[in-house]
C-alpha positions as YAML, in Angstrom:
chain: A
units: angstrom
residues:
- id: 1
  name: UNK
  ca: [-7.67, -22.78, -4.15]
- id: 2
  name: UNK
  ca: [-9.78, -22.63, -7.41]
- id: 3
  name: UNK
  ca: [-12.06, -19.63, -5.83]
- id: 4
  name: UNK
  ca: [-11.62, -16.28, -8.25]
- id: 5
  name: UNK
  ca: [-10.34, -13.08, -6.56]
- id: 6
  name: UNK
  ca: [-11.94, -10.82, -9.07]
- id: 7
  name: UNK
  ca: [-11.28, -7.58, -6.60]
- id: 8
  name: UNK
  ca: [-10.60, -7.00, -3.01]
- id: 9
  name: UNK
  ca: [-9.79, -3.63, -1.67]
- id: 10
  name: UNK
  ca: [-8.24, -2.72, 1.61]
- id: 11
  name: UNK
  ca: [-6.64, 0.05, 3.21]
- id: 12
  name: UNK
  ca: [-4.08, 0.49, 6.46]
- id: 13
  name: UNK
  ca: [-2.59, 2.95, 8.70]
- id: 14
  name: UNK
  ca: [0.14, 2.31, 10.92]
- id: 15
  name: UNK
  ca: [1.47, 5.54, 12.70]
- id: 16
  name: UNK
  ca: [3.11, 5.85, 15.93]
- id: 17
  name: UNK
  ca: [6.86, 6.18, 14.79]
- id: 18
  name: UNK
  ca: [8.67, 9.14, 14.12]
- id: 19
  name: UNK
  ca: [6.85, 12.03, 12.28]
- id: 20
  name: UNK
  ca: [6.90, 11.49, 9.19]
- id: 21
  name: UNK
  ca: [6.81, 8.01, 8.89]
- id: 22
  name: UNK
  ca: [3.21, 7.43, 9.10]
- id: 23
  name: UNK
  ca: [2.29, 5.00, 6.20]
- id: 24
  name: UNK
  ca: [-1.29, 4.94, 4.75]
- id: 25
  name: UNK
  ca: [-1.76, 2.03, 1.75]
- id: 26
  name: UNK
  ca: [-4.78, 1.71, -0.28]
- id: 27
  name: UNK
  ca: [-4.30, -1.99, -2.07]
- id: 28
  name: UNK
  ca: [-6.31, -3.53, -4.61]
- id: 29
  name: UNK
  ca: [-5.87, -7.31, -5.64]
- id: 30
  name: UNK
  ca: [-7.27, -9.54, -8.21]
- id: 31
  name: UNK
  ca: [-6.77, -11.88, -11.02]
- id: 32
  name: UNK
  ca: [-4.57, -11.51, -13.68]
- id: 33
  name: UNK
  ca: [-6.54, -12.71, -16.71]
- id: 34
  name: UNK
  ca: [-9.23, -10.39, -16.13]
- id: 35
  name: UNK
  ca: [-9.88, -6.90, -15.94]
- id: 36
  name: UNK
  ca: [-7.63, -6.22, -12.88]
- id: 37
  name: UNK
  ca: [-4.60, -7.55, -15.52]
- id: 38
  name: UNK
  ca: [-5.71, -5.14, -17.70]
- id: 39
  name: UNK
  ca: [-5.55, -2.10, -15.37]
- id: 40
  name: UNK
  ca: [-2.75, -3.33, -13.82]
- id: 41
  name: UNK
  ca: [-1.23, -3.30, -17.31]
- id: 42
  name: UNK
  ca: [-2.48, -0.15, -18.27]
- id: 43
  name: UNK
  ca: [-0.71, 1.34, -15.05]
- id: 44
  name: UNK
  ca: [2.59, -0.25, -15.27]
- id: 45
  name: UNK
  ca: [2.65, 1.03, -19.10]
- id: 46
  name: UNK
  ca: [1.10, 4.58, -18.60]
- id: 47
  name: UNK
  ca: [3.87, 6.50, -16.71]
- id: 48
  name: UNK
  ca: [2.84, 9.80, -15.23]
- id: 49
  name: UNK
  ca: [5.31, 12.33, -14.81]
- id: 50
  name: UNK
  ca: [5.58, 12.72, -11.00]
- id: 51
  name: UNK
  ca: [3.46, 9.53, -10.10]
- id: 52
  name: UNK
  ca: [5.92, 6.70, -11.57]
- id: 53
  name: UNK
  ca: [4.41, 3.16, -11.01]
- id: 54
  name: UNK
  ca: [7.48, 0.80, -10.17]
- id: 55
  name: UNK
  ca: [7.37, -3.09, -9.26]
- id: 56
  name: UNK
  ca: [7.85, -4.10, -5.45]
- id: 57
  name: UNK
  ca: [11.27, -5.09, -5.50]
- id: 58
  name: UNK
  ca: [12.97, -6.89, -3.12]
- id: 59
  name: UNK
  ca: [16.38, -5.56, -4.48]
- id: 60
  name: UNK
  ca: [17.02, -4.12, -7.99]
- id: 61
  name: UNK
  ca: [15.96, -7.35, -10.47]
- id: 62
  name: UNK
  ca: [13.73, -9.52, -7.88]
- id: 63
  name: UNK
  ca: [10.10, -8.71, -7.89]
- id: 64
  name: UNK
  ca: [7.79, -10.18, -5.96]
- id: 65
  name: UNK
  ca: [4.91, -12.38, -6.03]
- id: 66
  name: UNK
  ca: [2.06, -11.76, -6.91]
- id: 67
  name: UNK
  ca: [3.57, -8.72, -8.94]
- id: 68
  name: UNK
  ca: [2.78, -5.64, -7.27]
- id: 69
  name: UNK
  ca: [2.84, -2.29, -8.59]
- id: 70
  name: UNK
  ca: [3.48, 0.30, -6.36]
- id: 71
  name: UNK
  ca: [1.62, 3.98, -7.04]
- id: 72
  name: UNK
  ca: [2.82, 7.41, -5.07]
- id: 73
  name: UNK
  ca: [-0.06, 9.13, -3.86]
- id: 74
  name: UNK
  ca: [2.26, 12.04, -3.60]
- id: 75
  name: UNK
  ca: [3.72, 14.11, -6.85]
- id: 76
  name: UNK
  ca: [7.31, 12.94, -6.72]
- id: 77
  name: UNK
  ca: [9.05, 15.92, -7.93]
- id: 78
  name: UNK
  ca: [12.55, 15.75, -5.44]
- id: 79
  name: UNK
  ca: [15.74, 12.90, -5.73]
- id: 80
  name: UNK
  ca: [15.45, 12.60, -1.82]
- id: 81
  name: UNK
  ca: [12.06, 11.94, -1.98]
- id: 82
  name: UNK
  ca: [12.68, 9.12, -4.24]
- id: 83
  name: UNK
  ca: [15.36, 7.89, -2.88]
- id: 84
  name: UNK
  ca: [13.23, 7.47, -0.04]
- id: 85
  name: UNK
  ca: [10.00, 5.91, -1.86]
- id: 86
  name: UNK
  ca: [11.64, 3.91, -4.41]
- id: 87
  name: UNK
  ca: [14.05, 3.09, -1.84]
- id: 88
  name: UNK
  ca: [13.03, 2.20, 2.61]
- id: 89
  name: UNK
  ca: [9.18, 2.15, 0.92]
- id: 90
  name: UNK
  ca: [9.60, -0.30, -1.83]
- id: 91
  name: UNK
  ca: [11.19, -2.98, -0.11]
- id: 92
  name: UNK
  ca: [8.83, -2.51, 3.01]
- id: 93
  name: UNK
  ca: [6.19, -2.59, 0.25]
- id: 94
  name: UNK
  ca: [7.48, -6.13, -1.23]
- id: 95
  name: UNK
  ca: [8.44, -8.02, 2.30]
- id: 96
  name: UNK
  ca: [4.94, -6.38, 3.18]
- id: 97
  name: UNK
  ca: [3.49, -8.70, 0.27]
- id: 98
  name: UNK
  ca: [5.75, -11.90, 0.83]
- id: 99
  name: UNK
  ca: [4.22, -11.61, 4.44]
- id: 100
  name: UNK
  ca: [0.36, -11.58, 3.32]
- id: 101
  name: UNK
  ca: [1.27, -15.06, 1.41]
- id: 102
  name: UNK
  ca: [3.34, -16.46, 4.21]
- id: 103
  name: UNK
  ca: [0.84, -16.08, 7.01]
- id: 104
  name: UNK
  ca: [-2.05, -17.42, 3.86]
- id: 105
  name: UNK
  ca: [-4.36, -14.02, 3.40]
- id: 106
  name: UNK
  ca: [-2.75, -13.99, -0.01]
- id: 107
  name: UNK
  ca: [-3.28, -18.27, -1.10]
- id: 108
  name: UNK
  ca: [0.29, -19.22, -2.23]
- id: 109
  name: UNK
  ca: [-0.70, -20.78, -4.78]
- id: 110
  name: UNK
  ca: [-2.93, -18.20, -6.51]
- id: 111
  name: UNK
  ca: [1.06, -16.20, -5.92]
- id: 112
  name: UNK
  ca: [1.33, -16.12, -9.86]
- id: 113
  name: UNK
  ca: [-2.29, -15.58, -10.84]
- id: 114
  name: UNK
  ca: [-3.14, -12.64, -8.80]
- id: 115
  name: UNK
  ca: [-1.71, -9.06, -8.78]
- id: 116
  name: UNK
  ca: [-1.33, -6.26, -6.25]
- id: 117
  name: UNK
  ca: [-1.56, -2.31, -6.69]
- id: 118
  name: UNK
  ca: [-0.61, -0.73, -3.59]
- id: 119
  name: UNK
  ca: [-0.90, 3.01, -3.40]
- id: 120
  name: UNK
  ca: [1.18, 4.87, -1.22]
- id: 121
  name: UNK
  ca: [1.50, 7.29, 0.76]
- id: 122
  name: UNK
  ca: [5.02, 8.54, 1.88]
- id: 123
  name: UNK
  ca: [4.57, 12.04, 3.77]
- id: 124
  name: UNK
  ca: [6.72, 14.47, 1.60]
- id: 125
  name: UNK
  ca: [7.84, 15.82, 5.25]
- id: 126
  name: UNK
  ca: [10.02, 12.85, 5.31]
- id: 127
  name: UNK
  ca: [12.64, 14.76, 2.99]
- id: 128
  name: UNK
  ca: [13.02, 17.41, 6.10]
- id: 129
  name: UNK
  ca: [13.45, 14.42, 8.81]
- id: 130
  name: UNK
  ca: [16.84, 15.09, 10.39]
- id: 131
  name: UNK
  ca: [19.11, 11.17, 10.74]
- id: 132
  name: UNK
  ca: [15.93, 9.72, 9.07]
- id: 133
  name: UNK
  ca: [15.85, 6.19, 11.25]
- id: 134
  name: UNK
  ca: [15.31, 4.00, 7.60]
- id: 135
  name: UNK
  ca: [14.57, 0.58, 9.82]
- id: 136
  name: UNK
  ca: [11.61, 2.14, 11.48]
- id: 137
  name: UNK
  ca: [10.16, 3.89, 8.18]
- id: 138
  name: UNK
  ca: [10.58, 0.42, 6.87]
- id: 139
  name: UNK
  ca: [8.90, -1.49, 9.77]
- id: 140
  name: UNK
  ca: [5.87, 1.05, 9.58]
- id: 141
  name: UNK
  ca: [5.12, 0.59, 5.87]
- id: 142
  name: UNK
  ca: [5.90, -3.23, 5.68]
- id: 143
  name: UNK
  ca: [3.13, -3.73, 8.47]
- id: 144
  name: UNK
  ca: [0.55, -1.06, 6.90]
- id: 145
  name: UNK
  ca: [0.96, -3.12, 3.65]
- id: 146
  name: UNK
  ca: [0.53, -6.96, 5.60]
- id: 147
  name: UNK
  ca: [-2.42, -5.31, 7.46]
- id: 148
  name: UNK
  ca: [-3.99, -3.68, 3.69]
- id: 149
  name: UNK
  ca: [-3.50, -6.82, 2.48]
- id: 150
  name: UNK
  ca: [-5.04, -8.63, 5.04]
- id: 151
  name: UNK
  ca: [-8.10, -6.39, 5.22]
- id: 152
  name: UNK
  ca: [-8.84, -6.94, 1.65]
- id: 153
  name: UNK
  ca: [-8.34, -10.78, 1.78]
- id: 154
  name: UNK
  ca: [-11.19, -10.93, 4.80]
- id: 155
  name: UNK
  ca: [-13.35, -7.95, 4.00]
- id: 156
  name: UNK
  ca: [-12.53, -5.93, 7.17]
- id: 157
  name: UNK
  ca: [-14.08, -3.98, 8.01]
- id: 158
  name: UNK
  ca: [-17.56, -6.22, 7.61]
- id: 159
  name: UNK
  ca: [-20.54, -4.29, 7.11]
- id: 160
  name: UNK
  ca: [-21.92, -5.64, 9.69]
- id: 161
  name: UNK
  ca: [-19.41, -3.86, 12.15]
- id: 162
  name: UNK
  ca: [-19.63, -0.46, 9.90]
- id: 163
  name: UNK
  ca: [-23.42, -0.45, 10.04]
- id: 164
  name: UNK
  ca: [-22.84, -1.21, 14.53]
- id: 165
  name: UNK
  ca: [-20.08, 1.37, 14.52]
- id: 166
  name: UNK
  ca: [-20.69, 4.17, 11.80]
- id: 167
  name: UNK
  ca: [-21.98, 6.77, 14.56]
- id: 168
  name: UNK
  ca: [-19.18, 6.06, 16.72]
- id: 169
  name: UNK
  ca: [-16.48, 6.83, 14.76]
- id: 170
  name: UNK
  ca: [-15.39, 10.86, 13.69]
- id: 171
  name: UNK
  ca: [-12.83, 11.00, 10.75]
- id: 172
  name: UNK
  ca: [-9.51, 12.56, 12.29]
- id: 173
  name: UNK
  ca: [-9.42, 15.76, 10.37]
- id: 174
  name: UNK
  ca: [-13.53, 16.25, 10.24]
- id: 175
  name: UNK
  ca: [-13.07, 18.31, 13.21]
- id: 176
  name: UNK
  ca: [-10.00, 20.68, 11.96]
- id: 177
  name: UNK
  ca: [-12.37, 20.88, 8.34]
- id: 178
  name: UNK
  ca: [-15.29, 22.65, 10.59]
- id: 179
  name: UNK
  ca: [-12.56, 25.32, 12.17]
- id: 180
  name: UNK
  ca: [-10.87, 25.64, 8.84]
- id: 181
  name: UNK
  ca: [-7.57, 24.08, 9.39]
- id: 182
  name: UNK
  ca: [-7.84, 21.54, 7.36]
...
């Protein structure tokens, strides 16, 4: 495939398990040698006290491909907590990845020319979860990632089904906003 991936963006949620466990990615993906590289430089280098950006690892020294950085959208201020993110999340967020290229949304071999920032979110109610069931945490965020991915990679959703749907469709919490619970 010769075709430039300047940008695609995508997002996922895959609920369902217990609470908690919820995952929510936001992914961007491009090329390297542009300016995608360069923010994805700029994040990797730039640590943020409280929002550390870490590699998808499949285990302590193998990152993935294409390298993907992986960006709480939660202050990270608690060991469990990371544990738990840099930990279950991490590797979900990696096979996640490795399963975007195997099934072809992510071309295999544009693998080392592209790049991957996946923010996270990781509900900081997870610390609190009594026997936290790690498998299903993991299951939930390595599908939310696949599906981000896969949104991106086939602009979904198309504009075309926005544009049939947008009246149809009520953000979850735009209700609770109007009676203040929010």
């Amino acid at each position: 495939m010769s075709d430039r991936i300047v940008m695609r963006v995508g997002e996922s949620l895959v609920a369902g398990g217990p609470p908690g466990t919820a995952a929510e990615p936001e992914v961007a993906i491009g090329e390297m040698d542009g300016p995608f590289g360069t923010a994805f430089a700029n994040l990797l280098g730039d640590q943020v006290k409280g929002h550390s950006r870490v590699l998808a690892l499949l285990n302590t020294d193998v990152m993935v491909r294409p390298p993907t950085i992986c960006v709480s959208k939660v202050t990270v201020n608690n060991t469990a907590y990371t544990n738990i993110l840099m930990g279950t999340v991490q590797y979900a967020t990696a096979m996640g990845v490795l399963d975007a290229v195997r099934s072809g949304d992510i071309p295999k071999d544009k693998a080392n020319d592209l790049g991957i920032i996946v923010s996270i979110w990781l509900n900081p109610g997870i610390v609190d979860v009594k026997d936290l069931d790690h498998q299903v945490l993991f299951d939930i965020h390595r599908k939310a990632t696949t599906q981000a991915i896969h949104k991106a990679m086939n602009y979904e959703p198309s504009i075309d089904w926005l544009l049939e749907n947008q009246d149809k469709i009520v953000h979850k919490y735009f209700e609770k906003g109007l009676k203040g619970e929010g």
